[in-house]
Steps between C-alpha positions, in 0.01 A plus 500: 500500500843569649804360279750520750314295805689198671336186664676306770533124432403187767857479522624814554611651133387810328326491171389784253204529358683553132649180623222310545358655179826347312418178597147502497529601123787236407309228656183602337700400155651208660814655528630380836738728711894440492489226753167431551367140379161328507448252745217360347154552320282777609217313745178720492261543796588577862747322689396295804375711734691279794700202498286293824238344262103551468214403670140476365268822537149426419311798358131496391441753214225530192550251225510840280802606713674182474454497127623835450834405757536223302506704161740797658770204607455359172586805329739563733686137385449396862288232700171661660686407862827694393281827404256505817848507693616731331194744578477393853877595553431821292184576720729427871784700358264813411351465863863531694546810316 
C-alpha cells in the first residue's frame, strides 16, 4: 500500500491517504474532526436509488426462493422489497461494467 497517494475530491480538493486515515480513525472513536458535526443519526441500508418513485414489477419465483429473500432482508434489517432492489440494481450495475 502506498502512504503517500492523493485522491481528488467531487469538488475539486486534494486529500491524503494519511489524511483520510486520521479521520477515519478519530471517527471510528467518535472523535469528530475540528469542524466537522453530525447532522444526524446514522440511517443503514442503501439510499434511494432515484428520486421519480416506483412502479410494481411482478416476478414469479419458488416459494423456497422467496422464503430465503425474505430471511436475507430480514437479516439484513430491511423489507424483502428493499433487498430484491438492492440485488437487481447490484445485478444492472455489474452488467454496464
Amino acid at each position: 500500500m502506498v502512504e503517500d497517494s492523493t485522491f481528488k475530491t467531487a469538488d475539486g480538493h486534494t486529500i491524503s491517504k494519511a489524511k483520510l486515515d486520521e479521520w477515519s480513525a478519530a471517527l471510528d472513536s467518535d472523535n469528530w474532526p475540528q469542524g466537522w458535526v453530525n447532522v444526524g443519526e446514522v440511517i443503514h441500508g442503501r439510499p434511494p436509488l432515484s428520486a421519480e418513485g416506483s412502479v410494481v414489477l411482478s416476478v414469479k419465483v419458488p416459494p423456497s426462493m422467496k422464503r430465503i429473500l425474505e430471511r436475507e432482508a430480514k437479516t439484513e434489517g430491511v423489507t424483502t422489497s428493499d433487498f430484491v432492489r438492492s440485488l437487481l440494481a447490484d445485478g444492472l450495475v455489474s452488467r454496464s461494467i
